[in-house]
C-alpha positions in Angstrom: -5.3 29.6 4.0 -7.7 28.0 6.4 -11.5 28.6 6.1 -12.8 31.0 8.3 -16.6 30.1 7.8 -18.3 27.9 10.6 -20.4 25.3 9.8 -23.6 24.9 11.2 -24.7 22.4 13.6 -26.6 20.6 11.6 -23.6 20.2 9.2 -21.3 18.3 11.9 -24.4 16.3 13.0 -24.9 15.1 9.1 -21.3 15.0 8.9 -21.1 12.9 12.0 -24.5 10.1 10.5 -22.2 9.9 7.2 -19.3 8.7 9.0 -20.8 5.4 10.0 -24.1 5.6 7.2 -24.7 1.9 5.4 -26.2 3.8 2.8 -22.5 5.0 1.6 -22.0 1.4 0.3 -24.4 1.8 -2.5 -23.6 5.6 -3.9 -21.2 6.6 -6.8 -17.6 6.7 -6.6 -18.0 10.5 -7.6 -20.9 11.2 -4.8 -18.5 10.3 -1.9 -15.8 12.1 -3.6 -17.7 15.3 -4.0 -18.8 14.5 -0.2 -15.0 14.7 0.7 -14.3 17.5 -1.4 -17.2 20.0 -0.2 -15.9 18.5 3.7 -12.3 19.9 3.2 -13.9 22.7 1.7 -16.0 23.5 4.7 -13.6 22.4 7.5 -10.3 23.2 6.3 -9.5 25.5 3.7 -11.4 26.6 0.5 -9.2 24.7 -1.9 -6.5 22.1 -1.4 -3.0 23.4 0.5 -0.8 20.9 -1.1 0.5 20.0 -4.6 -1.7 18.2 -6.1 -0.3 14.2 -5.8 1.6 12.0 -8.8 -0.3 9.7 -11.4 0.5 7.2 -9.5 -0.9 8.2 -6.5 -4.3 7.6 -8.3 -6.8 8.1 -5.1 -4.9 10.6 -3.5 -5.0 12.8 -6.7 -9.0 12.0 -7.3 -9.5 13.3 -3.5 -7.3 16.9 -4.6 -9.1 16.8 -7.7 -12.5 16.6 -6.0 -11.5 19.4 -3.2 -10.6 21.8 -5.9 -13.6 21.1 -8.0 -16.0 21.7 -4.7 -14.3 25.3 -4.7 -14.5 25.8 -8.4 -18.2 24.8 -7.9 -19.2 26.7 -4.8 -17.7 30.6 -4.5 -20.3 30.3 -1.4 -19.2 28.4 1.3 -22.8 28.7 2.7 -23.7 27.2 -0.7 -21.4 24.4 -1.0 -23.0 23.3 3.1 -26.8 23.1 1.7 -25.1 20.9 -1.6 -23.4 18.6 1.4 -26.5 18.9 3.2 -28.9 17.8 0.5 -26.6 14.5 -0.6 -26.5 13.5 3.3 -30.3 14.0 3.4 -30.2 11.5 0.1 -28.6 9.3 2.1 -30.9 9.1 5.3 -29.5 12.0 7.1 -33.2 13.2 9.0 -32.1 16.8 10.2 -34.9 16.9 12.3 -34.1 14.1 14.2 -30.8 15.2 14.3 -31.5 19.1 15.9 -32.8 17.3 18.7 -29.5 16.8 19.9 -27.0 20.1 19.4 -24.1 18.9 21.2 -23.8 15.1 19.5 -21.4 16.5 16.7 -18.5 17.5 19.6 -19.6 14.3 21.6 -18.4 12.5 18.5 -15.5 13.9 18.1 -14.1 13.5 21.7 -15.2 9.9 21.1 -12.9 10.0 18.4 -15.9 9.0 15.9 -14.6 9.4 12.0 -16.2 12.3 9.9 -16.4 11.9 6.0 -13.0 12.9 5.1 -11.6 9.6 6.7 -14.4 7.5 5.2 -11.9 5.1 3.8 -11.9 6.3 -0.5 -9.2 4.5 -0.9 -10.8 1.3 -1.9 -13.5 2.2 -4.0 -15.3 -0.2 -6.5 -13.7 0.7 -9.8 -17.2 0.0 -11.3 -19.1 3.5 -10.9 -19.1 6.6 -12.5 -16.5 9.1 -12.9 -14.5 10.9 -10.6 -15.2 14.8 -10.7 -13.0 17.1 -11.6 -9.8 16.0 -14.0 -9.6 12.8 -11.8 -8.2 10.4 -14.2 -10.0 6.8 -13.9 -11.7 4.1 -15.7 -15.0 4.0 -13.7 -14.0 5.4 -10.6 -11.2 5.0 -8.3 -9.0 1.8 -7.5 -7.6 1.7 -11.1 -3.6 2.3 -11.9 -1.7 3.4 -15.1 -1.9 0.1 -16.8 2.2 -0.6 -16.5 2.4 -0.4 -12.2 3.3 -4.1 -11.6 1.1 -4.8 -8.4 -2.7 -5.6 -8.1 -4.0 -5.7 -4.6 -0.8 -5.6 -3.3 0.7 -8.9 -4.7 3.6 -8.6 -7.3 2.9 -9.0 -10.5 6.0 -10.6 -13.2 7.5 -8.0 -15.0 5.7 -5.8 -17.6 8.4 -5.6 -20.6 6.2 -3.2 -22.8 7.9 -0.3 -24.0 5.6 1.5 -21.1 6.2 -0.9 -18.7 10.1 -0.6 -18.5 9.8 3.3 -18.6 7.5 2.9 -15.6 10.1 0.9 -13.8 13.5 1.7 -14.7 14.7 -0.9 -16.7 17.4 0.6 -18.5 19.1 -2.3 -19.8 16.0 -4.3 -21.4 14.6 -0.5 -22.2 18.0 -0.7 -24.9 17.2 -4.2 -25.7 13.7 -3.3 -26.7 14.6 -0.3 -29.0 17.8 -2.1 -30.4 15.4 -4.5 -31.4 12.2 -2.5 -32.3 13.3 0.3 -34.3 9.6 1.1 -35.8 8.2 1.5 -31.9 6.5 5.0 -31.1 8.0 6.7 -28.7 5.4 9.0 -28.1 2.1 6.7 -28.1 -0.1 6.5 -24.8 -0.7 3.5 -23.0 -4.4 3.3 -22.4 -4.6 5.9 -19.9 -3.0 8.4 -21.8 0.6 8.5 -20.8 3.4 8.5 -23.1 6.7 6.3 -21.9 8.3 9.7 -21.3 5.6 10.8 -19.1 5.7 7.6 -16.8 9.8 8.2 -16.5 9.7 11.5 -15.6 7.1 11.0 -12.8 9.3 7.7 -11.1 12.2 9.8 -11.6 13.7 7.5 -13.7 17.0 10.0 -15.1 18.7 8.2 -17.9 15.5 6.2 -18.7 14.3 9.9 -19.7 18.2 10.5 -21.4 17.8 7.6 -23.3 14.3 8.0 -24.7 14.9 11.7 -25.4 18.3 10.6 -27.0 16.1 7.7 -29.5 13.6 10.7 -30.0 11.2 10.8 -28.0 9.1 13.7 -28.2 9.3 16.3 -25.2 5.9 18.5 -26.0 3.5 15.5 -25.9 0.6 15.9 -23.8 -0.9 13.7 -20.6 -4.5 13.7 -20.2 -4.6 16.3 -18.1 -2.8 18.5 -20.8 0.6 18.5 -19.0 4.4 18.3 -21.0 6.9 15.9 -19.4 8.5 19.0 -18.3 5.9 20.3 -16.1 4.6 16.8 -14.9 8.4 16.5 -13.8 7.9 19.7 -12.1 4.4 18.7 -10.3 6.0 15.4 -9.3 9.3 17.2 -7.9 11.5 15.7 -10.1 13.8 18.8 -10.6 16.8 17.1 -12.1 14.4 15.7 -14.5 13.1 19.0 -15.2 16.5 20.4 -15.6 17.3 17.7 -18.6 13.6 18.5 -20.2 14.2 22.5 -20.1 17.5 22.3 -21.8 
């Protein structure tokens, strides 16, 4: 449902400073996420319209998480405008200086000038605090669950950990591993929290989920945000894989 509440003037005008605002450089990762949050909020529906993304979509899921939280937060959409209002002011937003000109916000926007919910969150140092809501990081965005192979976009050789070949499909050195492991735990996390079988099920990986189901794995074990391969399979839209889990 889209929000029916109009924000105020001096909203779009702080809205508009924040788009290009230096001072945006030096906050927290979770300041300019609950910025974006409390913006979708205001401008486009109380609380996020889509499933919330994948584990591996790492940003995009810190960005749902932070909408949701700002409508968790804020019942009051009036409310939730003074909290945006008060972190641009932090951030040398002067709404006095800003009144002086009412129709700046629209002039922007036919100018095409960006507004806080494209301010680019998607590289974010990874050295601040942590994202709100159940955003899972290691000190703020730009991380990944430890067994992607790619950092900044280069590939990286081949990650042959038991967590690591669930992550990418291996199938055939997944068998070699546990032909030639036979004490490894199935159900341990990899430092982020997520078992083999959760990292199969979300990349969809079918008879990498068979096989470690068939060696034991363990289908009730938890991700950090409290979810069962089954329903993390169902999040992710991985029906078949759901279908296999529910049996």
């Amino acid at each position: 449902m889209l929000t029916e509440y109009q924000p105020s003037s001096a909203f779009h005008n702080a809205a508009s400073h924040l788009s290009s605002a230096s001072s945006l450089n030096k906050v927290s990762t979770s300041v300019k996420l609950e910025l974006y949050g409390l913006f979708k909020y205001l401008t486009v529906a109380k609380s996020p319209n889509t499933s919330r993304p994948s584990l591996f979509d790492m940003t995009g899921r810190a960005k749902w998480d932070a909408w949701a939280a700002a409508s968790k937060k804020h019942e009051n959409p009036a409310n939730a405008e003074l909290r945006y209002l008060e972190i641009a002011t932090n951030l040398g937003w002067n709404e006095s200086e800003s009144s002086k000109d009412e129709e700046a916000p629209q002039q922007a926007i036919k100018a095409g000038k960006k507004d806080v919910d494209e301010i680019d969150l998607d590289n974010l140092s990874d050295d601040e605090d942590e994202t709100p809501g159940n955003a899972s990081a290691s000190g703020g965005l730009g991380v990944v669950v430890s067994t992607l192979n790619q950092v900044d976009g280069v590939e990286q050789p081949m990650d042959h950990s038991l967590h690591g070949l669930a992550v990418s499909g291996e199938l055939t050195g997944l068998k070699l591993l546990l032909d030639s492991s036979k004490n490894l735990d199935l159900n341990a996390p990899d430092e982020y929290g997520y078992a083999p079988l959760h990292l199969a099920c979300d990349r969809g990986h079918v008879e990498v989920v068979k096989l470690l189901l068939a060696q034991g794995a363990n289908k009730e074990v938890k991700d950090p945000d409290g979810l069962t391969p089954l329903e993390l399979s169902q999040e992710a839209g991985r029906m078949d894989i759901a279908e296999i889990l529910a049996i």
